[in-house]
C-alpha positions in Angstrom: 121.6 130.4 82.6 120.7 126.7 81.6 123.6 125.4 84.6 121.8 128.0 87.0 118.9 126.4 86.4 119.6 123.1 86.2 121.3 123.8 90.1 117.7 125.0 90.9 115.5 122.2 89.7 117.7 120.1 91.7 117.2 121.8 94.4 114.1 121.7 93.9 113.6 117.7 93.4 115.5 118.0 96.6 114.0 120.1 98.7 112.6 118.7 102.3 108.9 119.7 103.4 106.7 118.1 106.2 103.2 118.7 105.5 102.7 118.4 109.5 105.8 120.9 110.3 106.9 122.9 107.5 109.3 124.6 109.5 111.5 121.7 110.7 114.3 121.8 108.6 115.7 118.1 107.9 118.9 117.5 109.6 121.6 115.8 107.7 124.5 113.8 108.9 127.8 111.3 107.6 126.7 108.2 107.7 128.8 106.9 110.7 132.8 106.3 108.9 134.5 106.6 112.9 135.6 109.6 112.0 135.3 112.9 114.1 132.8 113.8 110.9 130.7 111.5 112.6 128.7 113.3 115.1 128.5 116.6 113.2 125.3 117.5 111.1 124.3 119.4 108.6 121.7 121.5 107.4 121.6 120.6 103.4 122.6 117.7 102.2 125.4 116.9 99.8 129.0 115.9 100.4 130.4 115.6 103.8 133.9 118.1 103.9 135.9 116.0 105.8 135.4 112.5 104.9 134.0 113.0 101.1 130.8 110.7 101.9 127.7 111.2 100.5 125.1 113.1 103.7 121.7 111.2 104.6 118.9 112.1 106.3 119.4 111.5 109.9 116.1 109.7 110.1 117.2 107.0 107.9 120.0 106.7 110.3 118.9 103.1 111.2 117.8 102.0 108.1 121.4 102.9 107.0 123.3 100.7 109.6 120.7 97.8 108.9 121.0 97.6 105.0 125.0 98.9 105.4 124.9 95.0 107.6 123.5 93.0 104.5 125.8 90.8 102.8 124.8 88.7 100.0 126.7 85.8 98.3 126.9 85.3 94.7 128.0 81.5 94.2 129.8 81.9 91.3 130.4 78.8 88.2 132.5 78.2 85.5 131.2 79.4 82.5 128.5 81.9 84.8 126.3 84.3 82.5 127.7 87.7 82.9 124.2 89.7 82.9 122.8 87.1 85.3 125.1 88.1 88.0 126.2 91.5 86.9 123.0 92.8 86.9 122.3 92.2 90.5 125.7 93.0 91.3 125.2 96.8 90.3 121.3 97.0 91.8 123.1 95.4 95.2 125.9 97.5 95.6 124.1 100.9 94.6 122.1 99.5 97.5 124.2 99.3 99.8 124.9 96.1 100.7 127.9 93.8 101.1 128.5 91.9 98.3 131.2 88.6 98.2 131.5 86.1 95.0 131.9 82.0 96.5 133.0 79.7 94.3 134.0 75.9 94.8 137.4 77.1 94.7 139.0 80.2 94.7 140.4 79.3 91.2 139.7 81.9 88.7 136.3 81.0 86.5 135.9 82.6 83.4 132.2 84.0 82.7 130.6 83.4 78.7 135.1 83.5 78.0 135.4 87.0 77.8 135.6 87.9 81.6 138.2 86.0 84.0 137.0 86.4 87.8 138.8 85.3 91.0 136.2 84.7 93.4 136.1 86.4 96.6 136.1 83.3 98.8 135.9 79.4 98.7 133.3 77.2 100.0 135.2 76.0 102.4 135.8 79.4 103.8 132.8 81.8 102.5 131.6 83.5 105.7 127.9 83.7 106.5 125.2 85.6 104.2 121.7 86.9 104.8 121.5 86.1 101.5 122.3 83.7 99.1 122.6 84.1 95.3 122.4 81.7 92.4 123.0 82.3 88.8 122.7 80.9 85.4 125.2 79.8 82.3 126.9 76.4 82.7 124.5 75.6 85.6 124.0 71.9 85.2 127.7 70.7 85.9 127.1 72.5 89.5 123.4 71.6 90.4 124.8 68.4 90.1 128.2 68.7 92.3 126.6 66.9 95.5 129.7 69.0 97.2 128.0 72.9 96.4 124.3 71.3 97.0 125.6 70.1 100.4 126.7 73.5 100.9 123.5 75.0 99.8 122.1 73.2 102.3 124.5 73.5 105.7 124.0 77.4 105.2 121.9 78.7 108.4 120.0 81.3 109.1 119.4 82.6 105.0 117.3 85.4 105.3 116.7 85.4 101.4 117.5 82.7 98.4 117.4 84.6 95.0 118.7 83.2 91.8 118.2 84.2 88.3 118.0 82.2 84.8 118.9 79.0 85.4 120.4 79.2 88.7 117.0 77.8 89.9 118.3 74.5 89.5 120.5 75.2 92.1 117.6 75.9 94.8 115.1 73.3 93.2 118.5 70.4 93.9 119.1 71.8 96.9 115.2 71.1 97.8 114.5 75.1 98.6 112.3 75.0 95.8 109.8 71.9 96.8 106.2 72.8 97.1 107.0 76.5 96.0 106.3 78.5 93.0 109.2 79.1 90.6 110.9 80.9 87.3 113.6 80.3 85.1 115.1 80.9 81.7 112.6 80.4 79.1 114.2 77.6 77.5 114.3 75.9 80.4 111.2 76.2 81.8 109.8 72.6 80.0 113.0 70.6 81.6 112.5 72.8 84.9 108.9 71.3 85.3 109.9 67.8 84.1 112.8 67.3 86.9 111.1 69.0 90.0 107.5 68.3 89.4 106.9 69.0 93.5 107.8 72.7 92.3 105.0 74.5 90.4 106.4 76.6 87.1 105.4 80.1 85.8 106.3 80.7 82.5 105.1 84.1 82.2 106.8 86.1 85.2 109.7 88.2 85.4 110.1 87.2 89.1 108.4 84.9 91.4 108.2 85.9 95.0 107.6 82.9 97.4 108.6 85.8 100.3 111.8 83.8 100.9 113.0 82.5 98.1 112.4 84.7 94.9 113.7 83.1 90.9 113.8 85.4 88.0 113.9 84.6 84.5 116.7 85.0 82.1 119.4 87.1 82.0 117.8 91.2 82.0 114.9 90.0 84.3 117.6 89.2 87.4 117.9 93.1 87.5 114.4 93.3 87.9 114.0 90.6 90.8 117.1 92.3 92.5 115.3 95.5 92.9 112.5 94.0 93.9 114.2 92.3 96.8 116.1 95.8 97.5 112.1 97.6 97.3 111.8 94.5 100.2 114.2 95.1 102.5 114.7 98.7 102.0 111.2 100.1 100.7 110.2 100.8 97.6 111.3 104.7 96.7 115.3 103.1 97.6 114.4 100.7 94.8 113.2 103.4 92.8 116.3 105.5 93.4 118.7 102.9 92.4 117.0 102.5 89.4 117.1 105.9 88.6 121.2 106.2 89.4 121.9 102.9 87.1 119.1 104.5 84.4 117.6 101.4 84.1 114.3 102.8 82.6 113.1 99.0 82.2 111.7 98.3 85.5 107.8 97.9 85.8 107.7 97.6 89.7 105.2 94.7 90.7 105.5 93.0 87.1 106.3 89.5 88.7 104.6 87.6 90.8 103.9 88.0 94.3 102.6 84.9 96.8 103.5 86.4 100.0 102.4 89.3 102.3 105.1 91.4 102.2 104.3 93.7 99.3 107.0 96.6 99.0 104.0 98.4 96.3 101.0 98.7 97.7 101.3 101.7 98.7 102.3 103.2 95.9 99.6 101.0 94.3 97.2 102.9 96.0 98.0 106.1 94.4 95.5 108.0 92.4 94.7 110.7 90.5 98.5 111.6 89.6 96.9 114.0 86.9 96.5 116.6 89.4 100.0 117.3 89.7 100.6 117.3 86.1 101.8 121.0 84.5 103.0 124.0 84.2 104.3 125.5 87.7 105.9 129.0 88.3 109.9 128.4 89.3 112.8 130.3 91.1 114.3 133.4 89.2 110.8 133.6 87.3 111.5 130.3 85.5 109.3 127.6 84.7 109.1 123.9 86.0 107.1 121.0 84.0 105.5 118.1 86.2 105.2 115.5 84.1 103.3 111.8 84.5 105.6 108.4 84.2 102.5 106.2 83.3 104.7 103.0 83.0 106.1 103.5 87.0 102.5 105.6 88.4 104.5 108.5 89.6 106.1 111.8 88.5 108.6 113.9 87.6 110.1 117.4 87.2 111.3 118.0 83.7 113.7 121.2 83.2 116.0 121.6 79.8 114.7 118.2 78.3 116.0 116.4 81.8 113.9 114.2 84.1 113.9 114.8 87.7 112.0 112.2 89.6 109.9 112.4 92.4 108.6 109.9 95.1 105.3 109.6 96.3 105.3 109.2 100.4 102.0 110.4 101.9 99.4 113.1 101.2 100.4 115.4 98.3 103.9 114.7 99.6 107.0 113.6 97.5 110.8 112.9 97.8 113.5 113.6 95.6 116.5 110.9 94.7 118.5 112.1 97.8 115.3 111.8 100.3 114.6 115.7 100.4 111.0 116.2 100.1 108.3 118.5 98.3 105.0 119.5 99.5 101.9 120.2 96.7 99.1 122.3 97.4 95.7 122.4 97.4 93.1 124.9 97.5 89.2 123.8 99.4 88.2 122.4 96.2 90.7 120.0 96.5 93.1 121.4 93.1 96.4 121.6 93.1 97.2 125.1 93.3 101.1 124.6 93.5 104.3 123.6 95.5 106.1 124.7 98.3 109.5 123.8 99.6 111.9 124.4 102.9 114.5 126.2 100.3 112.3 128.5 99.2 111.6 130.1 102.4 108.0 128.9 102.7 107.0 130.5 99.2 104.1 128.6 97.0 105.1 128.6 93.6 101.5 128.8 91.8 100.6 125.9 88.9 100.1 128.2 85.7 
């Protein structure tokens, strides 16, 4: 009973509604592998049969192929924190994106001693990135190589510069980080200010977003600054879901600091009165579903047999689930929430109790 279930809430957290057209069922698709998989579609999603890849939404079709294009170079040093890059690394890739390691050589560098890494490319023959990566642990042997700083700078058309810890030093040499707002590791921070006074220090943020060049602090905080560029470029409910499949339960979105337009939260920023949702609701098979508040991110979640289920906010009494599907809540003409529908259930509002 408790695997039956468990099946059901997540069909449930991944159910797809339109508030406007209930009845459109969502259509579902392989993303695009050249396969003959390709141009069939689907009416659930899941696992694509033929080509074991997982299904999207065929409305974030685009966004796929755009993100899918992303690649993103970590310069890698001798001696490289592991966190500082690893971190990122596994926000990144859960992302989607392409990501390459560049070192000065393609000689292997050994990270803190414990992990030996042969990096992906050279200098000399590292392809172009939309963005460019920096990271901490031995950092002041290579912010003062003029070789990688003239390579810093020869690099064209950078969509993004991100470093974390003391990787900063990096951008700051390479002059990305005059008359901009920065971050670094907090024992740092005093020797940060003192060599680049044209770049004004925050000693108090987990990130700092200049809109193109964002610096994290130390170590942990480089996970946080990664899905906040990935809440950027992708929006923020992808951030949210990566967070959610890498369980980092850490991540206070719109913690650091923000000097530029482009803010991936406002939205969600927006969002009130999250109480109403909150309770008891009637479930499939006469079951039960709790809809629970997660103060620390301002959203919800489904809770069934002591596990979390989150759910996305997107417009109107309307949320997503981890794989896109989406729920619809309720409301009667006094404006309470009165329960849930969803496309699985054939249309049927399950009542709050």
């Amino acid at each position: 009973m408790k695997f039956k279930c468990c099946i059901i809430l997540l069909v449930f957290v991944q159910t797809t509604f339109s508030q406007t057209n209930f009845e459109t069922s969502p259509i579902y698709i392989c993303p695009p592998c050249n396969s003959e998989c390709d141009s069939l579609s689907f009416k659930k999603p899941g696992t694509c049969e033929h080509c074991n890849m997982t299904l999207i939404n065929k409305m974030e079709l685009d966004t796929f192929k755009n993100n899918q294009n992303k690649t993103i170079a970590f310069y890698l040093q001798d001696g490289v924190e592991v966190l500082d890059f690893a971190g990122p690394m596994e926000v990144f890739s859960y992302a989607g994106f392409k990501v390459f390691t560049v070192s000065k050589s393609k000689e292997t560098i050994s990270s803190q001693g414990v992990l030996n890494i042969i990096p992906d490319y050279a200098m000399v023959d590292a392809p172009k990135a939309d963005i460019l990566a920096f990271f901490g642990g031995n950092v002041s042997k290579t912010y003062q190589d003029i070789e990688v700083i003239d390579w810093v700078k020869k690099q064209e058309n950078v969509e993004y510069y991100f470093s974390v810890c003391t990787g900063a030093f990096i951008l700051a040499e390479a002059g990305i980080l005059k008359n901009k707002t920065a971050t670094t590791f907090h024992s740092a921070l005093d020797e940060f200010e003192k060599k680049y006074p044209k770049t004004k220090v925050v000693k108090d943020a987990r990130y700092v977003d200049n809109g193109k060049v964002i610096t994290t602090a130390g170590i942990s905080a480089g996970i946080d600054g990664a899905l906040h560029l990935v809440a950027k470029i992708q929006g923020f409910n992808n951030a949210r879901k990566v967070s959610y499949n890498i369980e980092y339960d850490k991540w206070t979105p719109g913690e650091g600091l923000l000097l530029t337009d482009n803010n991936p939260y406002s939205h969600y920023m927006e969002m009130k009165n999250l109480e109403d949702y909150s309770g008891t609701y009637e479930f499939e098979n006469n079951g039960q579903v709790e809809i629970a508040l997660n103060k620390r991110e301002n959203s919800i979640y489904a809770i069934l047999d002591g596990q979390k289920y989150p759910l996305f906010y997107l417009d109107q009494d309307v949320f997503v689930g981890v794989n896109g599907q989406q729920v619809s809540f309720q409301r009667n003409k006094k404006n309470i929430i009165t329960g849930y529908r969803s496309s699985e259930g054939d249309s049927i509002l399950y009542n709050k109790l």
